[in-house]
C-alpha positions in Angstrom: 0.0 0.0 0.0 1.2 3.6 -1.4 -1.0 5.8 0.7 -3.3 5.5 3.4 -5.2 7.3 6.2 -6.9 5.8 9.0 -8.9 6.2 12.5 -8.2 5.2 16.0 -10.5 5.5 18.5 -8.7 4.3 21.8 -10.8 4.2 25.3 -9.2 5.9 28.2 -9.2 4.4 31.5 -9.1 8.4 32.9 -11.6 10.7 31.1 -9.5 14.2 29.8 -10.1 16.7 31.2 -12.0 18.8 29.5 -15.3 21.3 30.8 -17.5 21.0 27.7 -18.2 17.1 27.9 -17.0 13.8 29.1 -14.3 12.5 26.7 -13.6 8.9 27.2 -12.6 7.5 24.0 -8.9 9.4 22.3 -9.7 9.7 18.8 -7.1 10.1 15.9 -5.8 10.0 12.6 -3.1 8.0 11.5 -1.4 9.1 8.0 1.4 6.7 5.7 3.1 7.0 2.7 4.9 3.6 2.1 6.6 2.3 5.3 6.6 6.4 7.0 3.5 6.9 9.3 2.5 10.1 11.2 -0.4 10.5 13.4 -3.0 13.1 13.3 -4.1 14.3 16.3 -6.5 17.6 17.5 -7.1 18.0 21.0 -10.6 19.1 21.8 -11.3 22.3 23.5 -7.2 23.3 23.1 -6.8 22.5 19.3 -8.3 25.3 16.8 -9.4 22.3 14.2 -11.8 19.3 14.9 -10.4 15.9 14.1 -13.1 15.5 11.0 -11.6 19.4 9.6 -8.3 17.4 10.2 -9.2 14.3 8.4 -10.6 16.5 5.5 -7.3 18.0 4.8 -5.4 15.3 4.9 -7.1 13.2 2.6 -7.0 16.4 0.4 -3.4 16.5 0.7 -3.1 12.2 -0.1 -5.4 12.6 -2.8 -3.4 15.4 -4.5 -0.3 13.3 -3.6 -1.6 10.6 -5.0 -1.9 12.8 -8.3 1.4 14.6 -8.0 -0.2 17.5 -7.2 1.1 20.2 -4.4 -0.8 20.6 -1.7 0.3 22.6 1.4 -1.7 21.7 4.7 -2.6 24.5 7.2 -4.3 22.5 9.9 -1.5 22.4 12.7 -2.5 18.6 13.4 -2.0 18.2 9.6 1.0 19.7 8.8 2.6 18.1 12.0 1.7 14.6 11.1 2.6 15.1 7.1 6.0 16.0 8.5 6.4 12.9 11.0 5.3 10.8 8.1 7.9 12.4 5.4 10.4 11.9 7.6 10.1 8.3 7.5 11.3 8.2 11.5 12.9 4.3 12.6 10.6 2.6 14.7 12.6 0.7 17.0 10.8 -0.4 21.1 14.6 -0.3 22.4 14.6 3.9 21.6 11.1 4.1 22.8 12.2 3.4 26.0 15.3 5.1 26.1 13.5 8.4 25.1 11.0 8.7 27.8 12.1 11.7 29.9 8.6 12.7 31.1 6.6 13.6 34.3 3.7 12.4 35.2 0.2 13.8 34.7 -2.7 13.9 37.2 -5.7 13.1 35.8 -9.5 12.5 37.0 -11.3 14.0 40.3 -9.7 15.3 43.1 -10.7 12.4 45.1 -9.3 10.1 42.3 -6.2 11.8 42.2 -6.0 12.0 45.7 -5.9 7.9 45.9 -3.9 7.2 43.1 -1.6 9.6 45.5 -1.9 7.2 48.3 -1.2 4.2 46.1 2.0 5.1 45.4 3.0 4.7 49.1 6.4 7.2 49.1 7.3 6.1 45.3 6.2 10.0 44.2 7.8 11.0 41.4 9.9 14.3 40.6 7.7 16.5 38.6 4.0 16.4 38.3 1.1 17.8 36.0 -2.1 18.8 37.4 -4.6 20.6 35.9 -6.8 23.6 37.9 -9.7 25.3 37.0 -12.0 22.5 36.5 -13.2 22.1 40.1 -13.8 24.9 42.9 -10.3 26.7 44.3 -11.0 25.3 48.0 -10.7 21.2 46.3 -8.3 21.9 44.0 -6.2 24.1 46.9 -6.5 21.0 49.4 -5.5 18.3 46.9 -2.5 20.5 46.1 -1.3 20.6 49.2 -2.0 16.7 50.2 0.0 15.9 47.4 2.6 18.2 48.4 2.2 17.1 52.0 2.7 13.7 50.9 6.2 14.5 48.4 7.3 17.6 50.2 10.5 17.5 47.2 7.5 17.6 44.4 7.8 20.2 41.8 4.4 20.8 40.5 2.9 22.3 37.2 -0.1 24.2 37.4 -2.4 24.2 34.2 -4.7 26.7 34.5 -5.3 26.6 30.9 -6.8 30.3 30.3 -9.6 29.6 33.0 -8.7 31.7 36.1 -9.5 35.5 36.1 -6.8 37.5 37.6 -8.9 37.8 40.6 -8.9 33.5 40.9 -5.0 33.3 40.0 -3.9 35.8 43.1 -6.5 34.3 45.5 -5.1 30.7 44.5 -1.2 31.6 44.2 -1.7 33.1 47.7 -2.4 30.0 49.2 -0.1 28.0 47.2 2.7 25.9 48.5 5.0 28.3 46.0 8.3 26.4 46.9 6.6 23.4 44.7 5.4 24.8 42.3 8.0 24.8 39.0 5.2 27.0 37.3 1.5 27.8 36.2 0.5 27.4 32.4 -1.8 29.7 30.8 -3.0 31.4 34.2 -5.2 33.7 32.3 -6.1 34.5 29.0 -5.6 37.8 29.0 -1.7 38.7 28.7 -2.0 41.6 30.5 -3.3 39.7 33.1 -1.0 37.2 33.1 1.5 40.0 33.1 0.0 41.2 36.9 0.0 38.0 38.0 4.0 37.0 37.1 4.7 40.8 38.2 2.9 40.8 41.4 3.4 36.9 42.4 6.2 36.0 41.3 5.5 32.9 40.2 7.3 31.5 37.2 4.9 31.3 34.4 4.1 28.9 31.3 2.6 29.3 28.0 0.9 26.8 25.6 -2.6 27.9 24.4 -1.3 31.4 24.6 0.7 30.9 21.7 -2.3 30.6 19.6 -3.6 34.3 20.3 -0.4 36.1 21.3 3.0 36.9 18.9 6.4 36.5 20.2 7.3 40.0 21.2 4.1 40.3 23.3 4.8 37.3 25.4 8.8 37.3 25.2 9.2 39.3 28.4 7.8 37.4 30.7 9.4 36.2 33.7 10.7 32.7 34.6 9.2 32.4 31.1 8.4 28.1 30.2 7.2 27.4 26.7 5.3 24.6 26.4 5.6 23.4 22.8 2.7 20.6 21.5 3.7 20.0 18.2 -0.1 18.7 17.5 -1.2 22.1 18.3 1.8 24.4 16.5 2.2 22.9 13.5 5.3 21.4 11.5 8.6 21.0 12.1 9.5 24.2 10.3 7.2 26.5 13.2 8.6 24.2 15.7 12.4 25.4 14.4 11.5 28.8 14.8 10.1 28.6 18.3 13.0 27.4 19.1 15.4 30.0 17.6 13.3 32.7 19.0 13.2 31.5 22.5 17.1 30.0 22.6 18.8 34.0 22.4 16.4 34.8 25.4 17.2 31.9 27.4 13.4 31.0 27.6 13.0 27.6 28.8 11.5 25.2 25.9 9.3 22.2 26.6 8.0 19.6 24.4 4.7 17.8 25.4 2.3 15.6 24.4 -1.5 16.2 23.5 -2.5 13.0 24.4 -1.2 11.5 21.8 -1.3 7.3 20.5 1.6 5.8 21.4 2.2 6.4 17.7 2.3 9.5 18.2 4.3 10.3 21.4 7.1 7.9 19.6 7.4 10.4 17.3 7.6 12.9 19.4 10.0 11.5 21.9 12.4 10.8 18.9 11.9 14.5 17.8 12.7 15.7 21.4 16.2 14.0 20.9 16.6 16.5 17.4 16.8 19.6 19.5 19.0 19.7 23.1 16.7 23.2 23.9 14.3 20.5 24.8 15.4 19.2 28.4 12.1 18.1 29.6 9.4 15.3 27.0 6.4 16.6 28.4 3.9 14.0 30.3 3.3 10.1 31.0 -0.2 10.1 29.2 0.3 6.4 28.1 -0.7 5.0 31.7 -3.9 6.2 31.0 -4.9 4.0 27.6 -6.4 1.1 27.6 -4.8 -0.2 24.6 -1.9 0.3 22.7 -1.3 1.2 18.6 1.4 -0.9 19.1 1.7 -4.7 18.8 2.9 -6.4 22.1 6.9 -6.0 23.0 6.8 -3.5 19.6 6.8 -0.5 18.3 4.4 -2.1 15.2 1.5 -0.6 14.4 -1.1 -3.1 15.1 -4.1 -2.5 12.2 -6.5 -4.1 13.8 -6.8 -0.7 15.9 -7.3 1.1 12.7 -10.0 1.8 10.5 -9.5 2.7 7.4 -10.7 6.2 5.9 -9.2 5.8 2.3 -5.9 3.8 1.1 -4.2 3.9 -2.5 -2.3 0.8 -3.9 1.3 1.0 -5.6 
């Protein structure tokens, strides 16, 4: 087979975590040209496509491949996993586990979160991902501070993702353990708010969403500055170069994350992180919370049986 697209719809043990509607099921896209594969992957309520605007143009862009046409996609899920799958990246288990650098990500309820916690009994890890906003500041205030009662050496990150009002992010940051905390993503979505906050605070700030509504000379100033890089969400590997050029002269620290990617996809990813030493961080452990794997047992073999196929084009 020349060309192909396909679907994955994976169940999640954890729903994400998202205030619209439940999401229990990660859905995807999975693009190849002969044996080069790249996933497709929007993340709902963060992304600015839907995966079926995704899956549009990228059987637009096999289809006009398919008839050596050009065709230049603009989706950043598109153009991301166009360039995974041009690259034709080695698949080999033995570098997928070399690569994982990650921390680990918090998902469900307080309470859930809260037990999984306990579970651990002392085996906490390093750096941790939780994200705020969802539920009221008192719950998410008190499970901060269990957790940090329980690992009193955890660095936390805060994702606020652009739901606090200035108002929320002082009254929380006020009560926060700030000696854990390593910093708070998208505190507002207002830069000049997120401006007060880092000015008045002090607390070392991250952007991801941001980067969708703000240029680099409007955010480029901020202090204790993290920039949280999804590729899924940025685009190819050309915008992902020139985040990093802007951001290396200004010392602004650069991390790559997933967006709950397939296993297919944070692969590619991980092996991407290894391309660039700005990146010293690989964003989350999402993987603990699928069900199932893309990949065959022991592997790093795409296992079609996951997949359903959306359109394919023989030699």
């Amino acid at each position: 087979m020349k060309l192909g697209l396909y679907r994955y719809d994976l169940p999640l043990i954890r729903p994400l975590p998202n205030l619209s509607k439940r999401e229990d099921m990660r859905s995807g896209l999975i693009i190849r040209r002969y044996d080069g594969w790249g996933e497709i992957c929007p993340l709902p309520e963060h992304s600015l496509e839907t995966i079926d605007e995704a899956q549009e143009e990228a059987l637009a862009y096999l289809q006009a491949l398919n008839r050596h046409e050009k065709y230049e996609p603009t989706l950043p899920s598109v153009q991301f996993g166009v360039d995974c799958m041009n690259e034709h990246l080695t698949y080999d288990i033995s570098l997928y586990s070399k690569y994982s650098n990650t921390y680990r990500i918090l998902m469900g309820t307080p309470k859930q979160i809260m037990y999984e916690w306990f579970q651990m009994l002392g085996d906490y890890p390093k750096v941790a991902k939780l994200r705020v906003g969802i539920y009221t500041l008192r719950d998410e205030l008190r499970l901060i501070k269990e957790i940090c009662k329980k690992a009193p050496e955890i660095k936390l990150i805060l994702d606020a993702s652009m739901l606090w009002t200035r108002e929320e992010a002082y009254t929380m940051i006020s009560h926060l353990p700030k000696e854990n905390i390593l910093y708070i993503e998208d505190v507002c979505r207002d830069l000049e708010d997120v401006e007060s906050v880092a000015a008045n605070t002090g607390i070392p700030i991250g952007i991801d969403k941001l980067l969708h509504y703000y240029t680099f000379d409007q955010w480029r100033r901020l202090p204790g500055l993290t920039v949280v890089i999804k590729p899924s969400l940025i685009g190819g590997f050309a915008k992902i170069r020139e985040l990093i050029h802007l951001c290396s002269p200004m010392d602004i620290r650069t991390v790559m994350e997933t967006a709950m990617e397939s296993q297919l996809g944070n692969y590619n990813l991980q092996v991407l992180c290894q391309r660039y030493s700005e990146f010293k961080v690989y964003g989350i452990d999402c993987e603990r919370y699928f069900k199932h794997s893309l990949f065959k047992p022991g592997t790093a073999e795409i296992d079609r049986q996951k997949l359903t196929v959306i359109w394919e084009a023989d030699d």
